[in-house]
C-alpha positions as CSV (number, residue, x, y, z in Angstrom):
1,X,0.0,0.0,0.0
2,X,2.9,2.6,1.1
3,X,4.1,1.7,-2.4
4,X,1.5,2.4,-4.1
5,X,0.9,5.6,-2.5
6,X,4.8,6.8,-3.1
7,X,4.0,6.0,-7.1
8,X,1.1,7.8,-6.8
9,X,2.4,10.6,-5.3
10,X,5.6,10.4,-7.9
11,X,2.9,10.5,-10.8
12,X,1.1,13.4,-9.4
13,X,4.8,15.3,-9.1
14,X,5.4,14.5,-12.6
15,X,2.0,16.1,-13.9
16,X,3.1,19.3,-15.2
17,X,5.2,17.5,-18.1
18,X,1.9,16.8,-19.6
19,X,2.7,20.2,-21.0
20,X,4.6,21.1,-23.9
21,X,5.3,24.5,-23.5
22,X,6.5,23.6,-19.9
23,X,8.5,20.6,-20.5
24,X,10.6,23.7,-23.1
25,X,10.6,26.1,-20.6
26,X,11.7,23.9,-17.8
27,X,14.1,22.1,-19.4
28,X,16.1,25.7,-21.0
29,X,16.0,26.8,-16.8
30,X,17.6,23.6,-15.9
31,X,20.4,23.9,-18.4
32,X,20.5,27.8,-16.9
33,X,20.6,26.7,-13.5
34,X,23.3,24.2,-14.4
35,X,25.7,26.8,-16.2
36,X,24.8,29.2,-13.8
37,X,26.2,26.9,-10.7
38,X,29.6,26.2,-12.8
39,X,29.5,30.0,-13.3
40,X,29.6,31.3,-9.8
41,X,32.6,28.0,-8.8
42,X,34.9,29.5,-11.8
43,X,34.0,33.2,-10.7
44,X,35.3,32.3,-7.3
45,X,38.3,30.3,-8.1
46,X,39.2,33.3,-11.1
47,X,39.2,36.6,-8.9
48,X,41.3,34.8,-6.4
49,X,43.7,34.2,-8.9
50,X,43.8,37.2,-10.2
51,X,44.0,39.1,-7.0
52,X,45.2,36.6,-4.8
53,X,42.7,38.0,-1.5
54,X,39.2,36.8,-0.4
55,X,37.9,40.0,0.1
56,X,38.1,40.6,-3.6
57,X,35.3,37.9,-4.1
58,X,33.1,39.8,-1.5
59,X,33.3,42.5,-4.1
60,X,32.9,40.9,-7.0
61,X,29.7,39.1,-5.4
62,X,28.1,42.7,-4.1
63,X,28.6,44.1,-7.1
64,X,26.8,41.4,-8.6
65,X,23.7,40.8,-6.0
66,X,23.4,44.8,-6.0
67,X,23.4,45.2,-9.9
68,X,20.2,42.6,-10.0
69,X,18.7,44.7,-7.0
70,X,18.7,47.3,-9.2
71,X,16.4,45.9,-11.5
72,X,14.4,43.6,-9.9
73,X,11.7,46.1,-9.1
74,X,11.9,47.6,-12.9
75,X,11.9,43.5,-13.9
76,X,8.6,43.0,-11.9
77,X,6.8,46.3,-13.3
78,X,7.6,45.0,-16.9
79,X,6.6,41.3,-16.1
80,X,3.1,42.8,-15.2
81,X,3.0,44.7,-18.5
82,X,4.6,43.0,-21.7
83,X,4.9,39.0,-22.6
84,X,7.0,37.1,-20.0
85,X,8.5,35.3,-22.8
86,X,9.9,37.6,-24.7
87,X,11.5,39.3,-21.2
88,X,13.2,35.9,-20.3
89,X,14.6,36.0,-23.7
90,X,15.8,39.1,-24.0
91,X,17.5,38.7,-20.4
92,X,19.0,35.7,-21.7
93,X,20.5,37.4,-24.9
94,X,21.8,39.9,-22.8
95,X,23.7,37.7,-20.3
96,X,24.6,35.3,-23.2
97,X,26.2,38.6,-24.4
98,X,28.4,39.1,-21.1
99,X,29.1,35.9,-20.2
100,X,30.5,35.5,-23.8
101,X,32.3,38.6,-23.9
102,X,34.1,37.1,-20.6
103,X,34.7,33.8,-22.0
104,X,36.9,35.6,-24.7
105,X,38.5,38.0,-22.8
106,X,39.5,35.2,-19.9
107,X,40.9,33.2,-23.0
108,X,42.8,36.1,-24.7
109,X,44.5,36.4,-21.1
110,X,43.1,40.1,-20.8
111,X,40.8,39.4,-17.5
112,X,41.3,42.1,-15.1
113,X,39.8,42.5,-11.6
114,X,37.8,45.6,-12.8
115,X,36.8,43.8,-15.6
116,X,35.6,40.7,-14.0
117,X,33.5,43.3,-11.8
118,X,32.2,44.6,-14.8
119,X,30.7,41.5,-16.0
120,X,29.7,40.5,-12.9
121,X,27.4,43.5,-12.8
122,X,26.3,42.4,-16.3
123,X,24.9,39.2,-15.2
124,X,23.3,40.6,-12.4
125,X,21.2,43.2,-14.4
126,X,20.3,40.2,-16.6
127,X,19.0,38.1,-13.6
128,X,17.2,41.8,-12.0
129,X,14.8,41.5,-15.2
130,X,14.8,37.4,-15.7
131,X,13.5,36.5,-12.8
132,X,10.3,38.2,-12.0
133,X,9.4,37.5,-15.7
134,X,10.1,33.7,-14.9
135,X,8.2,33.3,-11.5
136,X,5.0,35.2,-13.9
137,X,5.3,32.4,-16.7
138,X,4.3,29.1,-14.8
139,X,0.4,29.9,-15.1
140,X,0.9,30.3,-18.1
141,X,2.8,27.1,-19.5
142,X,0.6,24.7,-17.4
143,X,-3.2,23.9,-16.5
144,X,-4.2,25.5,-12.8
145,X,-4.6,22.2,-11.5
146,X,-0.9,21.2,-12.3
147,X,0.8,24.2,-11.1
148,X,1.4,22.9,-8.3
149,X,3.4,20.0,-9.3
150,X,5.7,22.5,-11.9
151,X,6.5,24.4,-8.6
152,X,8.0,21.0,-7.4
153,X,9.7,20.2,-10.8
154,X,11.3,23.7,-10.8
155,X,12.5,23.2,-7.0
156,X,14.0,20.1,-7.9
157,X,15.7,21.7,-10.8
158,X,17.3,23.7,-8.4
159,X,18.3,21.4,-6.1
160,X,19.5,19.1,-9.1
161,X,21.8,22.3,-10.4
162,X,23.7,23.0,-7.8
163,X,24.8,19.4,-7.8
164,X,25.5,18.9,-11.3
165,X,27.1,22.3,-11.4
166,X,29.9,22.9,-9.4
167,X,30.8,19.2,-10.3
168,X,31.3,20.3,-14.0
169,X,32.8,23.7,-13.1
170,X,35.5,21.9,-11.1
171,X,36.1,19.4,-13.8
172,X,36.3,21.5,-16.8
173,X,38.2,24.5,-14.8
174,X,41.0,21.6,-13.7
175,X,41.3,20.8,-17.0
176,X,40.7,23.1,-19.6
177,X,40.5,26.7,-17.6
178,X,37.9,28.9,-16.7
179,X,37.2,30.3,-20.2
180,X,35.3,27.1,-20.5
181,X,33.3,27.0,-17.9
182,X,32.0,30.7,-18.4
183,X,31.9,29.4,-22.4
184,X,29.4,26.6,-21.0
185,X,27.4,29.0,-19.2
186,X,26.7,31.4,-22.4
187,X,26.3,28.2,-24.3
188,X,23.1,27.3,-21.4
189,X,21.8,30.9,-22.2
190,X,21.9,30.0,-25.7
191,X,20.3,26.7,-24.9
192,X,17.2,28.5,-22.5
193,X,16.6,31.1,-25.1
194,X,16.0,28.7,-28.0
195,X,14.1,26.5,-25.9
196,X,11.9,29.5,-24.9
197,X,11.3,30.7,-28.5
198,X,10.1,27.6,-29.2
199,X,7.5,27.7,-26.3
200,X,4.2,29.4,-26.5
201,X,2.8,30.4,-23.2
202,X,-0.8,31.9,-23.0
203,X,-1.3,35.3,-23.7
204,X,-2.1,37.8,-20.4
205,X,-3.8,40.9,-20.3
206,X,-1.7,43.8,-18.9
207,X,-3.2,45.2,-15.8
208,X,-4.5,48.7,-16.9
209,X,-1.9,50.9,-14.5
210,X,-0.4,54.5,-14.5
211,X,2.8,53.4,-16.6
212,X,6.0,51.4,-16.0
213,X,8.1,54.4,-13.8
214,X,4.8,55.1,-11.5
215,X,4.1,51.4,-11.0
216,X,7.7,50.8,-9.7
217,X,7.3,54.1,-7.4
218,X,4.0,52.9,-5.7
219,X,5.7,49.6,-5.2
220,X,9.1,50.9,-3.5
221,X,6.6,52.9,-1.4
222,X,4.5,50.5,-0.5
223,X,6.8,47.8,0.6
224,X,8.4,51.0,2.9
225,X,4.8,51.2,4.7
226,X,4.5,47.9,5.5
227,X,6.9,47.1,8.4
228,X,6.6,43.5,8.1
229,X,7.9,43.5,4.3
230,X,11.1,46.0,5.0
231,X,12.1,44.1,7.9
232,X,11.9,40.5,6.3
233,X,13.9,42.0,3.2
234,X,16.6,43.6,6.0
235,X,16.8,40.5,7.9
236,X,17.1,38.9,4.9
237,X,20.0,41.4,3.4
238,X,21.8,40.6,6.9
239,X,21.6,37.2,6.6
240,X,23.1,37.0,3.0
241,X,25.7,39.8,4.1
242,X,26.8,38.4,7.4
243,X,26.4,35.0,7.1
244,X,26.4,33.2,3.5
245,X,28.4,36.1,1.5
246,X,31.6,35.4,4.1
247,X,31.6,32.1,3.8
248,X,31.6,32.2,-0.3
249,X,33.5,35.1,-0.1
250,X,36.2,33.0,2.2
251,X,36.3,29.3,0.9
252,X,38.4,29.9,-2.1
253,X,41.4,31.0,0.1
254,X,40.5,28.8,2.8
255,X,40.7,25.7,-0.1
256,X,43.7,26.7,-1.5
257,X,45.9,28.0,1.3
258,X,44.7,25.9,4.7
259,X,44.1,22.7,2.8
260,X,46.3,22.6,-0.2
261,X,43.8,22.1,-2.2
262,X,42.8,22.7,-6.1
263,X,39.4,24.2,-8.1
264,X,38.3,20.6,-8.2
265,X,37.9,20.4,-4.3
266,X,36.4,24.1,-4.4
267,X,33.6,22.5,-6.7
268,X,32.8,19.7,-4.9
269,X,32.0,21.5,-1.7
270,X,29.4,23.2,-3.5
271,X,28.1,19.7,-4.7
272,X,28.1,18.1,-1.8
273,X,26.5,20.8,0.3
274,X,23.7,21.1,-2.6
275,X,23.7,17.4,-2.0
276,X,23.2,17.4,1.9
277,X,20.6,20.1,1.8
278,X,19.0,18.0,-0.5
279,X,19.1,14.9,1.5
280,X,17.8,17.0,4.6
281,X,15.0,18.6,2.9
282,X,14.2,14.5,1.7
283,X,14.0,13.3,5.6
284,X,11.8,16.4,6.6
285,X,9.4,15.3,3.9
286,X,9.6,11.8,5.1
């Protein structure tokens, strides 16, 4: 009977790859994910490097979280107001674009520390505008009654990402460089945009509003009024900043100079964390 009930429940899970246009859209974010998991390990490994000190991480990783702060609120306003689709694909030109142009420049041995910030900022823009495009599109790639089952799929995508990942970042950085991992992530761009100009969500009816600049205004003010939204975004902020961001910021030294260790072993921590949180997350379900 358990048995039963677990395939049952597996089936159920599964649901939302009745659909076309999701099984294209899910499948381009998974490649993403992927490239974007190898991206942040070779990222890491490069700027110390180049600069030799952990703190330059820390910098390179603001820059980046604060350039997609930027536009996240801009990214939401449009999401509400033009196709999804076309949002997560121009995002996904764009950051194809940068990730590209840092691929080359890492290869031609021209990769500065300034310049890595650059880029980083690049991608971060990109992600501001992807994202709140990307949490709009599920309704509109699969039946109501499945949407709850493409929320799991896309969790597990996650999950599955930051396994797969790091593992290939630390692989194809030991052995080829980091060119080609940040050449496989603007290759997984390429990969998500084609498979989302090949999908065909449902068509949405813009909210009638008081125009893109206005709507990001009222929504900047009204998170400010309500005390319970500002304070969950601070604690949040201080969580990132004081907790996770360190620890990133740190383990590329910490790899290298207290262990003796290579890119490879930088990788696989990120793996095999990815891998115990998954395993945790498993038992609490069980």
């Amino acid at each position: 009977m358990a048995a039963l009930v677990d395939a049952l429940s597996g089936a159920r899970t599964l649901q939302a790859f009745r659909s076309r246009d999701f099984r294209l859209v899910w499948s381009g974010q998974t490649v993403s994910l992927i490239g974007n998991a190898a991206f942040l390990v070779a990222v890491g490994w490069k700027t110390l490097e180049i600069t030799g000190s952990a703190g330059s991480l820390g910098i390179v990783l603001m820059a980046e979280g604060l350039a997609m702060l930027a536009t996240l609120l801009i990214g939401g306003a449009l999401a509400d107001r033009y196709e999804r689709r076309r949002l997560m694909i121009l995002s996904d030109v764009a950051r194809l674009g940068v990730v590209a142009a840092l691929a080359v420049t890492d290869a031609s041995g021209n990769l500065t520390f300034p310049l890595l910030i650059a880029f980083a900022v690049g991608v971060g823009l990109g992600d501001g505008f992807f994202h709140p495009a990307f949490g709009g599109i599920v309704p509109l790639v699969v039946e109501k009654p499945y949407i709850a089952s493409a929320n799991a799929m896309i969790g597990i995508s996650r999950q599955l990402s930051f396994m797969i990942g790091p593992a290939l970042a630390a692989g194809l950085y030991g052995l080829t460089g980091s060119a080609t991992v940040f050449a496989f992530d603007a290759a997984s761009f390429a990969i998500s945009l084609l498979l989302l100009w090949l999908a065909r969500p449902r068509g949405i009816e813009p909210e009638p509003g008081e125009g893109t600049i206005k709507e990001i205004v009222a929504g900047a003010r009204y998170v400010a009024s309500v005390p319970w939204l500002w304070v969950t975004i601070l604690l949040a902020a201080l969580v990132l900043m004081l907790v996770m961001a360190p620890l990133q910021a740190l383990m590329p030294e910490l790899v290298k100079e207290n262990f003796d260790r290579g890119v490879g072993s930088y990788g696989l921590i990120f793996t095999f964390q990815a891998a115990g949180d998954h395993v945790a997350r498993m038992t609490i379900r069980a």
